[in-house]
KENUKOL-527706 format. One record per residue: residue in one letter; x, y, z of N, C-alpha, C in turn. Coordinates in steps of 0.1 Angstrom, whole numbers, padded with zeros to 4 digits, always signed. Atoms other than C-alpha are relative to their C-alpha. Example, Ala and Ser with C-alpha at 12.3 -4.5 7.8 and 13.67 -1.06 7.14 Angstrom:
% residues 2
A+0009-0012+0000+0123-0045+0078+0009+0012+0000S-0009-0011+0000+0137-0011+0071-0008+0011+0008
% end
This chain:
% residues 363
X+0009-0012+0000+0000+0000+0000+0009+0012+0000X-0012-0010-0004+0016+0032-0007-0008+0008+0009X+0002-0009-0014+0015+0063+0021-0010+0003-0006X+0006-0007+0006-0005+0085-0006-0016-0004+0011X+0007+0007+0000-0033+0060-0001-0005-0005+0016X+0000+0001-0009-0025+0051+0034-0002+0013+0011X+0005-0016-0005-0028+0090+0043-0016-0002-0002X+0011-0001+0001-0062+0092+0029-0010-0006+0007X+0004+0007-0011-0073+0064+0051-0004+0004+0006X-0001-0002-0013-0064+0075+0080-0012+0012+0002X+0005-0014+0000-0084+0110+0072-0017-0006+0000X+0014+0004+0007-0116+0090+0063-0009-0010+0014X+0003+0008-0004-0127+0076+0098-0002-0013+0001X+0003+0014-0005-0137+0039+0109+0005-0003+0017X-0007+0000-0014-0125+0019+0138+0015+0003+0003X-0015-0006-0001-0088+0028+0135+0004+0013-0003X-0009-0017+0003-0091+0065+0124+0003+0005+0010X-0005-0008-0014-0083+0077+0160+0015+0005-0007X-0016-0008+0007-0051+0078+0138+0001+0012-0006X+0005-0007+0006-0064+0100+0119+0011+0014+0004X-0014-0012-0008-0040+0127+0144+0011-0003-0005X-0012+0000+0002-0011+0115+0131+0005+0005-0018X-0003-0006+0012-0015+0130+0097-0009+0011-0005X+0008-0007+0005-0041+0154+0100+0001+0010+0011X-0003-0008-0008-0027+0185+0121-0010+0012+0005X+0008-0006-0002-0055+0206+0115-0012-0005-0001X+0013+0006-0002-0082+0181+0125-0009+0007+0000X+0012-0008-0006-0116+0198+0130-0002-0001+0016X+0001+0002-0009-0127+0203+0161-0018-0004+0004X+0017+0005+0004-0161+0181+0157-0004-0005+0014X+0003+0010-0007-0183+0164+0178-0001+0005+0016X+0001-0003-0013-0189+0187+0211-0006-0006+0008X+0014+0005-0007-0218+0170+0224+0011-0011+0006X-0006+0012-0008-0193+0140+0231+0009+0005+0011X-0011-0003-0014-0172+0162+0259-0007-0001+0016X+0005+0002-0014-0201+0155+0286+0007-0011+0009X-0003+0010-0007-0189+0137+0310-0004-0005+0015X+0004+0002-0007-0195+0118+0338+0006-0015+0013X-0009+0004-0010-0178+0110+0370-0004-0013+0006X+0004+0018-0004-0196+0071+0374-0005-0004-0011X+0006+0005+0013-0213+0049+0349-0012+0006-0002X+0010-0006+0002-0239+0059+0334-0013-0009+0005X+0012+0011-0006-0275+0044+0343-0008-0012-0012X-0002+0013+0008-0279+0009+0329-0014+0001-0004X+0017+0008+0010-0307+0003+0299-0004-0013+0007X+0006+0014+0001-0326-0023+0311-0010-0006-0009X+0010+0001+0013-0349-0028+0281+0016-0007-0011X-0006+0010+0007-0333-0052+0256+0007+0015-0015X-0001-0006+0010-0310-0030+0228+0009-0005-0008X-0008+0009+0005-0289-0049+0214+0003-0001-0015X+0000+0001+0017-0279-0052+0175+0001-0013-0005X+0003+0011+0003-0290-0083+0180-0010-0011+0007X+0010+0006-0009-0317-0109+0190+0003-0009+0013X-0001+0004-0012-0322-0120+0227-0002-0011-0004X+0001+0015-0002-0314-0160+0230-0006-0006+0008X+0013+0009-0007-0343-0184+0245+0009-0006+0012X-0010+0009-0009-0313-0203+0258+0013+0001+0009X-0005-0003-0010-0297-0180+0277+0001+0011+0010X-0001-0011-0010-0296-0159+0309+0004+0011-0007X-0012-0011+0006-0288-0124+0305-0004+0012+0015X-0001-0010-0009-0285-0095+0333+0011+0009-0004X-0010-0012-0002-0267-0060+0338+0007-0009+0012X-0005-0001-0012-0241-0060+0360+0014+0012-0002X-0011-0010-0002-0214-0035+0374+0013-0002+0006X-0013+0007-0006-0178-0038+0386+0010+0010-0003X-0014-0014+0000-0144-0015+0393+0007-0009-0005X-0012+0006-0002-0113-0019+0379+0008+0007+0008X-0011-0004-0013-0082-0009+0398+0006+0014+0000X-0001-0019-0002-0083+0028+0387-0009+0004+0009X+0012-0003-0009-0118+0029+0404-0010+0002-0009X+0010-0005+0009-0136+0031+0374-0010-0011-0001X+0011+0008+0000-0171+0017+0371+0001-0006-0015X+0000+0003+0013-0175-0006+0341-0014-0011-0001X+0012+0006+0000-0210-0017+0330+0005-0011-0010X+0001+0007+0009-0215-0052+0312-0008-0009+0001X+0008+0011-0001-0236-0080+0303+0006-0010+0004X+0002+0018-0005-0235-0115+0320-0007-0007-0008X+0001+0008+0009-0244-0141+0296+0001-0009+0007X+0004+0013-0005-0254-0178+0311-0008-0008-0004X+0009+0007+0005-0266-0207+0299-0014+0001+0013X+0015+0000-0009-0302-0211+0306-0003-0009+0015X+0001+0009-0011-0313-0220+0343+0010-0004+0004X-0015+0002-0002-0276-0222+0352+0001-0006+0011X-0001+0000-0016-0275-0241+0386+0013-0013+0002X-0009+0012-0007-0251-0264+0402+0014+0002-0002X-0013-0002-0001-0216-0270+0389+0006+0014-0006X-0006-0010+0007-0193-0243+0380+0011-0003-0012X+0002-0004+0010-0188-0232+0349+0015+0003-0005X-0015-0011-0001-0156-0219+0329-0006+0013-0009X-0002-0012+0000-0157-0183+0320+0002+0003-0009X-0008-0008+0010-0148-0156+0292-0001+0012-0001X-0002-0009+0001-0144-0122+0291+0003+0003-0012X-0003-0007+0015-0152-0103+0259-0001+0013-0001X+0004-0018+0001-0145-0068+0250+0001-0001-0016X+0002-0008+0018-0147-0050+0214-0009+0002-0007X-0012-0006+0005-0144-0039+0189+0007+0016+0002X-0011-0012-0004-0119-0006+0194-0016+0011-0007X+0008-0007+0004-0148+0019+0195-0018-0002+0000X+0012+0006-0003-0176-0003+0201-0008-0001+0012X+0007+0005-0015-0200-0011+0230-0001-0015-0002X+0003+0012-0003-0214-0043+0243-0012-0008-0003X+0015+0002+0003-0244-0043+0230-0004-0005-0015X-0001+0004+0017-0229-0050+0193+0008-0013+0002X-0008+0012+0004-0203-0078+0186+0004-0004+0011X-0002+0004-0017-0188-0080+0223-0013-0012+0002X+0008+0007-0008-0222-0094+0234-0005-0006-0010X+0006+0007+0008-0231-0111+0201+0006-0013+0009X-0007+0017-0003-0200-0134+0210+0000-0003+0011X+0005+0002-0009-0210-0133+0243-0010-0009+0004X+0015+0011-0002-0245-0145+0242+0006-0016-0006X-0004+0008+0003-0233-0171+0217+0007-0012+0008X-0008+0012-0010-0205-0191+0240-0009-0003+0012X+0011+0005-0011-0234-0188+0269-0010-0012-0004X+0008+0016+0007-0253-0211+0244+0006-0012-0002X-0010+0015+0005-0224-0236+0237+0003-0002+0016X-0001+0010-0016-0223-0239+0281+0013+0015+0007X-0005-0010-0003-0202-0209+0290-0009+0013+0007X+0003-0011+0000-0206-0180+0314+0010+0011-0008X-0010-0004+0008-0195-0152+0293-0006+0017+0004X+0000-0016-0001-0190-0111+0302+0005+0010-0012X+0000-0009+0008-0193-0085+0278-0001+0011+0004X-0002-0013-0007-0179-0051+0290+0003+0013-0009X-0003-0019+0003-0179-0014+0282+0013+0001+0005X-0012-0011-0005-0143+0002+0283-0005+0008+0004X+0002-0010-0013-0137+0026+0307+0001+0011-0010X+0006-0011+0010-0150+0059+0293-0008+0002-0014X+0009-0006+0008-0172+0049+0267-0010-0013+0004X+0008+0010+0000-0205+0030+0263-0006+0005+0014X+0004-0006-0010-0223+0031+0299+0007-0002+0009X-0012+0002-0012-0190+0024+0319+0005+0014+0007X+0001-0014-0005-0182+0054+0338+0017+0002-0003X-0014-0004-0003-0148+0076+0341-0003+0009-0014X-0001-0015+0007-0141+0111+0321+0013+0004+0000X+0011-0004+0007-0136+0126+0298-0011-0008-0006X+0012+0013+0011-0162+0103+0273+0009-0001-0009X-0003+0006+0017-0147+0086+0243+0018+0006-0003X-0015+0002-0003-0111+0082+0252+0006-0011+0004X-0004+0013-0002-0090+0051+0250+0016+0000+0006X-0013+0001-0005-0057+0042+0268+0005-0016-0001X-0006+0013-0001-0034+0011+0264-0002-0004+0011X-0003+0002-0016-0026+0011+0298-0017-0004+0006X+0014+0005-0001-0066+0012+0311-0010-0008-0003X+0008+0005+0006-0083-0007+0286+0008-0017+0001X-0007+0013-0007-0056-0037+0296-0006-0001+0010X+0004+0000-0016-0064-0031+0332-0016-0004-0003X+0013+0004+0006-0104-0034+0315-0001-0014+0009X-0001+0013+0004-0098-0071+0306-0001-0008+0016X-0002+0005-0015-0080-0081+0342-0012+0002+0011X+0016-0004-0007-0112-0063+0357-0011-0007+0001X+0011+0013+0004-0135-0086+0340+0003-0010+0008X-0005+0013-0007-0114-0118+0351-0001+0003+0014X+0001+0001-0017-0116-0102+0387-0014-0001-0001X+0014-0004-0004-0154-0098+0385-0003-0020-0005X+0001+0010+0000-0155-0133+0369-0001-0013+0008X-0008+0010-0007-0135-0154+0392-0007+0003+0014X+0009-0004-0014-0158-0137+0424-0012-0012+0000X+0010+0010+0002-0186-0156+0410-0005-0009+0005X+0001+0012-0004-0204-0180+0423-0004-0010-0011X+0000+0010+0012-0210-0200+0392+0012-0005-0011X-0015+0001+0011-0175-0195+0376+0012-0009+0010X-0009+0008-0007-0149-0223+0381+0018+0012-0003X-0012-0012+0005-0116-0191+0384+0005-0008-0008X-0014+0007+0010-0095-0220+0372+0001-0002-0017X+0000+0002+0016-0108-0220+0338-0012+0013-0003X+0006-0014+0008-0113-0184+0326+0008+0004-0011X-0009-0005+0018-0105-0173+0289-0002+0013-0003X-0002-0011+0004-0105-0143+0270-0003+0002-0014X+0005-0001+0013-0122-0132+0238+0000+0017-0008X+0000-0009+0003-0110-0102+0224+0001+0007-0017X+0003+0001+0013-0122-0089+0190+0003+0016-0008X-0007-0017+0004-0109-0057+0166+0013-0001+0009X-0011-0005-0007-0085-0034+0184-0001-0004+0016X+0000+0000-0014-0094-0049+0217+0006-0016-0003X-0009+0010+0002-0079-0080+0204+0015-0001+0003X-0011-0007-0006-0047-0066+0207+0003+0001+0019X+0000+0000-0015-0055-0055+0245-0003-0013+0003X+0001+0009-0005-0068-0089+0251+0012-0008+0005X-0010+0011-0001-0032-0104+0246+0007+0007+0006X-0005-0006-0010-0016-0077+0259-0003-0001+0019X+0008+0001-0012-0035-0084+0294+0006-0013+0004X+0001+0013-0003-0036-0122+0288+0018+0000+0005X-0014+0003-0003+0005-0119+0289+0000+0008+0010X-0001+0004-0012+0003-0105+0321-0008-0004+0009X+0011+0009-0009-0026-0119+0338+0001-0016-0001X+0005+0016+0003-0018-0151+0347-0010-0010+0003X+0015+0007-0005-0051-0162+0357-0009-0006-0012X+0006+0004+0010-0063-0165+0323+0012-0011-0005X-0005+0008+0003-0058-0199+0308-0001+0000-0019X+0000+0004+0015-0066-0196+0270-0006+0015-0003X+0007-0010+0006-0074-0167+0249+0000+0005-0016X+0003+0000+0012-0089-0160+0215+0004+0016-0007X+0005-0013+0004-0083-0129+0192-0006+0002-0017X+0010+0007+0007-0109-0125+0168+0002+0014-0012X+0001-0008+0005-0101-0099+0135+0003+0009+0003X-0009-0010-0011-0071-0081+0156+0007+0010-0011X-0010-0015+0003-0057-0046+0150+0002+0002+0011X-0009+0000-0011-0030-0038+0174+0001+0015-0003X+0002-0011+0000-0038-0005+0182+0012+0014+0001X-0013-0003+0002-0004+0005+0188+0006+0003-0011X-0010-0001+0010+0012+0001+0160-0006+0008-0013X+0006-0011+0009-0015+0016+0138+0000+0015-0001X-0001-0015-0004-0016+0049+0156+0013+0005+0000X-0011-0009+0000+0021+0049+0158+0009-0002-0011X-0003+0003+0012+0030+0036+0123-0008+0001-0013X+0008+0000+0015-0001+0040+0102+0000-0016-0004X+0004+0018+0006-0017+0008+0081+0017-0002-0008X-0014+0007+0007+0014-0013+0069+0010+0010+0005X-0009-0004-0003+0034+0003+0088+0009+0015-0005X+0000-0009+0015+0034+0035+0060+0007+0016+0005X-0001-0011-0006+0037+0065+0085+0018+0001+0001X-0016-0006-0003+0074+0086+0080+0001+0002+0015X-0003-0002-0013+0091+0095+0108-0005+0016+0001X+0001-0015-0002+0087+0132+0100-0018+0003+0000X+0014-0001-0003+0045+0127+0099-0001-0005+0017X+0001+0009-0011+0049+0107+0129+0006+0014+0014X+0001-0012-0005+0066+0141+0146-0009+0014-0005X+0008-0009+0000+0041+0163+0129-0009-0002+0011X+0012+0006-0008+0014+0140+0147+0003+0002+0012X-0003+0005-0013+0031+0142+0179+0000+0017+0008X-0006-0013-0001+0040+0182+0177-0014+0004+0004X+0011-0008+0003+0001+0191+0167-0007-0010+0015X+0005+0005-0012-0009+0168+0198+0001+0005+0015X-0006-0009-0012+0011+0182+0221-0007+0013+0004X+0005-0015-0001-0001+0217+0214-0014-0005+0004X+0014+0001-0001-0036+0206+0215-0001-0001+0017X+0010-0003-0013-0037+0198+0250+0002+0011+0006X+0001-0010-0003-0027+0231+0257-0015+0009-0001X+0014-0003+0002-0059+0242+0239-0009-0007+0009X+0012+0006-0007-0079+0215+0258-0001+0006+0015X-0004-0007-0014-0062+0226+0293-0006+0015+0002X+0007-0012+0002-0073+0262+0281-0019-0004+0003X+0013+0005+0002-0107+0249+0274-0009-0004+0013X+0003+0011-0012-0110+0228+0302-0009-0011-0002X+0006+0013+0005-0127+0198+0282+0008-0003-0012X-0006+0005+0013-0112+0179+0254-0006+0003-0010X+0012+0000+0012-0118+0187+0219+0003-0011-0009X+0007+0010+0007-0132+0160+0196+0007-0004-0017X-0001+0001+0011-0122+0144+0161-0010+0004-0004X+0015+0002+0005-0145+0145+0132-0008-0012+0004X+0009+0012-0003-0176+0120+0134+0003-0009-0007X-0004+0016+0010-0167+0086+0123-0011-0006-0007X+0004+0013+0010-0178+0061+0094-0012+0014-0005X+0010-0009+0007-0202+0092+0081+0012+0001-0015X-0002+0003+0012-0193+0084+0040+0001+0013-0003X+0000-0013+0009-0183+0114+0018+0000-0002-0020X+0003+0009+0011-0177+0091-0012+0014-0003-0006X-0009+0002+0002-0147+0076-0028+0011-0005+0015X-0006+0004-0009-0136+0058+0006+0009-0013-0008X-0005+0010+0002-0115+0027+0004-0013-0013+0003X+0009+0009-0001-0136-0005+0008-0003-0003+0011X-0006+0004-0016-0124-0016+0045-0010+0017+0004X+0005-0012-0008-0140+0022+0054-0014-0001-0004X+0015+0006+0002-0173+0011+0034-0003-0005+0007X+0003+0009-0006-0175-0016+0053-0002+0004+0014X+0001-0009-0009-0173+0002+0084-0016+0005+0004X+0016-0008+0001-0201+0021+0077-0013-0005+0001X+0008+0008+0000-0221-0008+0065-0004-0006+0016X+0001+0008-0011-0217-0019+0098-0012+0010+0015X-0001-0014-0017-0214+0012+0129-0014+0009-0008X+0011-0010+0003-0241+0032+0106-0015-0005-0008X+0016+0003+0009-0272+0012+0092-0006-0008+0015X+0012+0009-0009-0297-0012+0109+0011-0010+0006X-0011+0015-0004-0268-0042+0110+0004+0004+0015X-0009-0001-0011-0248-0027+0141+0002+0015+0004X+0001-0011-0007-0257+0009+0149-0002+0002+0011X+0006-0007-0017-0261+0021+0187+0006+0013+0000X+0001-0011-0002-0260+0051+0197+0012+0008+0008X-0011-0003-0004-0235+0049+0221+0015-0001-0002X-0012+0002+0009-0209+0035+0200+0007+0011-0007X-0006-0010+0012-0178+0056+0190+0002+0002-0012X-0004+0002+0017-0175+0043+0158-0016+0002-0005X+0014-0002+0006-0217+0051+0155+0001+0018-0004X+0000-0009+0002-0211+0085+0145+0001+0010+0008X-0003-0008-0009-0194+0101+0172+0016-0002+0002X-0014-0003+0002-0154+0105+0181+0003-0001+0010X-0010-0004-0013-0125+0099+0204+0006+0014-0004X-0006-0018+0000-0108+0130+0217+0014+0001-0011X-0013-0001+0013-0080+0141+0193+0012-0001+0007X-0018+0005-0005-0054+0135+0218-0001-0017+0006X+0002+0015+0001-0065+0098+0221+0013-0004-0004X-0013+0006+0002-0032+0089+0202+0008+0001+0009X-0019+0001-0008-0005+0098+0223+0001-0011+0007X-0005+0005-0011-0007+0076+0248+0003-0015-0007X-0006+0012+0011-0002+0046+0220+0007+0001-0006X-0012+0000+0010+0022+0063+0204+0015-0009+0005X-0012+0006-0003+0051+0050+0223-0003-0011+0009X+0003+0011-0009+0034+0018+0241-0005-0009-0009X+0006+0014+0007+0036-0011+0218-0005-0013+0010X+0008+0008-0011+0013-0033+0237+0004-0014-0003X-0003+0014+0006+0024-0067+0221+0013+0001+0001X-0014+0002+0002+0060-0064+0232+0007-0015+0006X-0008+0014-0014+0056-0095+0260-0010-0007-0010X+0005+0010+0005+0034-0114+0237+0008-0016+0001X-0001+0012-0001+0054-0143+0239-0002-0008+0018X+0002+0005-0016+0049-0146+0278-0014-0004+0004X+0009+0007+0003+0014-0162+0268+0006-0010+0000X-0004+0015+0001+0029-0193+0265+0006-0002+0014X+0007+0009+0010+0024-0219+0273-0013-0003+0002X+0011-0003+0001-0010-0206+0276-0007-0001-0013X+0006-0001+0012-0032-0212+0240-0003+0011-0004X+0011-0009+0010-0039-0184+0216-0005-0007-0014X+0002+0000+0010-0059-0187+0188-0006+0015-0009X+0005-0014+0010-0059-0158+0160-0011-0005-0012X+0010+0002+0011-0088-0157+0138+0000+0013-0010X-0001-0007+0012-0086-0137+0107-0010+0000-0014X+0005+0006+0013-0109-0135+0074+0015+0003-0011X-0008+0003+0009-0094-0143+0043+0004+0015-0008X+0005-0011+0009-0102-0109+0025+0006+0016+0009X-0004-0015-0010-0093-0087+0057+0009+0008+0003X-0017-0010+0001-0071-0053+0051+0006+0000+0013X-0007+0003-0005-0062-0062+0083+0008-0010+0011X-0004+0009+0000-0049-0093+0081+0013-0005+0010X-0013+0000-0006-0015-0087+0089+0001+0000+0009X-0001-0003-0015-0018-0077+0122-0002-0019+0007X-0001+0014-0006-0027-0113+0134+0009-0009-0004X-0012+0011+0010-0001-0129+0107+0014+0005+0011X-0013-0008-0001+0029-0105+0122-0003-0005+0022X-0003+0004-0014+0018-0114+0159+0002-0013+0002X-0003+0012+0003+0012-0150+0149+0013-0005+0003X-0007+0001+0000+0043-0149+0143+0016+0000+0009X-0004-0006-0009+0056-0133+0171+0000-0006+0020X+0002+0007-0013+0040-0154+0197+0006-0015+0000X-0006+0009+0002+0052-0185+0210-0008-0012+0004X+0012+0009+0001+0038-0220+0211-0005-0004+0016X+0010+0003+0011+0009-0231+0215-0010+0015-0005X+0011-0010+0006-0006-0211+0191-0008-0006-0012X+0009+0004+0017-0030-0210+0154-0005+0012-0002X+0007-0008+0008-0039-0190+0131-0010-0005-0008X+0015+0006+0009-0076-0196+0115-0003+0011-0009X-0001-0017+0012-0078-0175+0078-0020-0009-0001X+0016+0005-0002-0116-0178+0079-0001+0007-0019X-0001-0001+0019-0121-0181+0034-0012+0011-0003X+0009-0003+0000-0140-0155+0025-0005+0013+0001X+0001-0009-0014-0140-0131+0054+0004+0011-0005X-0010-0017-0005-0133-0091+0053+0004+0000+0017X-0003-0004-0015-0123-0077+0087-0015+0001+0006X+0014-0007-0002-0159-0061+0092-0013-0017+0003X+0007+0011+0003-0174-0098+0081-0003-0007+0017X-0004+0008-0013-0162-0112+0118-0006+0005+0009X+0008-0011-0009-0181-0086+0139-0012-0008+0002X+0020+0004-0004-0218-0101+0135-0004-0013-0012X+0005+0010+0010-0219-0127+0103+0004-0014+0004X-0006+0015-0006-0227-0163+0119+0002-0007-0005X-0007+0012+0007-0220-0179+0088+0015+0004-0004X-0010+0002+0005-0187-0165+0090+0008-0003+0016X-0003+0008-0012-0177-0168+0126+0007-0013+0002X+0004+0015-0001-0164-0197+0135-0004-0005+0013X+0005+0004-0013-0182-0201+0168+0003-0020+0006X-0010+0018-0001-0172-0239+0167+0006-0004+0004X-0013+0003-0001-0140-0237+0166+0004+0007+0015X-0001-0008-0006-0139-0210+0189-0003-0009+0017X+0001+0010-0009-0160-0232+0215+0011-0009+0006X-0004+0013-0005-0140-0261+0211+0014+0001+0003X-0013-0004-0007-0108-0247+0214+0001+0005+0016X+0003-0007-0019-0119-0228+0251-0004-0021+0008X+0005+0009-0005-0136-0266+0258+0016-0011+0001X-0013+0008+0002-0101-0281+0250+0008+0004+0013X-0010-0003-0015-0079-0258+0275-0011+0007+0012X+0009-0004-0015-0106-0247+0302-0007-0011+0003X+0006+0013-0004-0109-0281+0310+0002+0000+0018X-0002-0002-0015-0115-0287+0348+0010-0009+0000X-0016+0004-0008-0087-0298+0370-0003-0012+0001X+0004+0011-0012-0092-0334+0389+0006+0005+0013
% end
């Protein structure tokens, strides 16, 4: 891919334009309404909203839980139906980078509750109904901490056996999943499902494309900015994401198709037509999150990939990177976008049977 192309990207929203800062100095300053904030979680929908249909065959409830900043983080509980007696093994699902719980997180959530699994689907801290401020701001550092949060809220359980808790992390929370999983060692297996490693995009651009000397533009025009925000005294906002202007790339169609129609719209979702803060990058710029990936082992990952998905690489390049036991699964077919909500592309199956393989109880 050349830069040219790879510029234009970045300029064109989805779930990875947070990059968007690193080559666009004089961002807009869009999207006010998103600097409300709010110093706890917000107050939990109880009415079904989902971008997707409620399962016959399995429990579902709110629930709430801190992680170790103090930040509240709302998520669904997922249980097979009438769940009583022995305990259970576990999964913790976040994503995609930009998403809530109420889209793909808690599709693949409900799902593994059906194949015999409890399974948690959580709001990152600061967006969706999880609490902590400003709104719609991501951190390596935090959104790791997320994951380990879940597994503490998990492993309290009285239905969850701790000893067999996994990790299901999909998009750019895929990335954090493994980053987490490699230091949490409480988790025994963990999936990542159509991973972009949020790092490396925001501090490299797609394929890696971003100069050094964009890479200090991005860093220079950030800088300044929080001066403006500190002036301000609230953060200011990218443009609105996946809103089409025309002549996008396909991968940003797709997007759209997704965060902006009937398929996978909510409301609270950043990638639904709303924005992280424009100094969102920095704190990825210099924290490659996948540097201990091999310290997973000899815990299982499995990377799941479609065949078709611009970003592919990211799972091939960590694939590669991690050490055994691992797999890569190229699902035939597949875009990136495809893996989010399409059950005939999924492989829920595999996905099961691999967690039913290493979350096996002890004797």
């Amino acid at each position: 891919m050349n830069t040219s192309l790879s510029r234009k990207r970045f300029l064109q929203g989805s779930a990875a334009a947070v990059a968007a800062a690193l080559v666009t100095p004089q961002a807009a300053l869009a999207n006010t309404a998103a600097a409300s904030t709010f110093s706890r979680a917000m107050p939990l929908t109880r009415t079904w909203d989902k971008t997707f249909p409620k399962s016959a065959k399995v429990d579902h409830r709110k629930v709430t839980f801190r992680n170790r900043y103090g930040i509240t983080l709302a998520a669904d509980l997922y249980m097979p139906k009438n769940a009583v007696g022995r305990k259970r093994a576990a999964l913790a699902v976040g994503g995609p980078f930009g998403a809530v719980k109420e889209q793909s997180s808690g599709l693949y959530a409900q799902t593994m509750a059906e194949r015999g699994f409890v399974a948690l689907a959580f709001d990152a801290s600061f967006t969706g109904e999880s609490g902590g401020e400003p709104r719609n701001v991501a951190s390596p550092d935090i959104n790791t901490e997320d994951f380990m949060a879940a597994v503490d809220f998990l492993g309290l359980h009285p239905l969850v056996d701790r000893e067999r808790i996994g990790v299901i992390g999909i998009c750019g929370w895929g990335g954090m999943a493994l980053n987490a999983v490699a230091a949490d060692k409480r988790v025994k297996a963990v999936v990542a499902s159509t991973m972009y490693d949020m790092t490396r995009v925001m501090s490299k651009g797609y394929n890696d494309s971003v100069t050094a000397e964009q890479r200090a533009q991005a860093l220079e025009q950030m800088s300044r900015q929080r001066w403006k925000d500190a002036a301000n005294g609230k953060p200011a906002y990218q443009p609105d994401y996946n809103k089409l202007k025309g002549g996008e790339a396909q991968f940003m169609v797709d997007y759209h198709d997704y965060y902006m129609t009937p398929r996978g719209y909510h409301p609270r979702a950043v990638n639904s037509g709303n924005a992280w803060t424009m100094t969102t990058p920095l704190s990825f710029m210099n924290m490659p999150i996948l540097s201990y990936i091999k310290e997973i082992s000899p815990r299982p990952i499995l990377f799941i990939h479609g065949e078709n998905a611009h970003s592919r690489y990211f799972s091939e390049t960590a694939y590669a990177a991690a050490a055994q036991p691992k797999e890569l699964m190229i699902v035939k077919g597949a875009s990136h976008v495809d893996l989010y909500d399409r059950m005939d592309k999924i492989p829920f199956d595999a996905i099961a049977g691999f967690f039913d393989q290493h979350l096996t109880a002890q004797a």
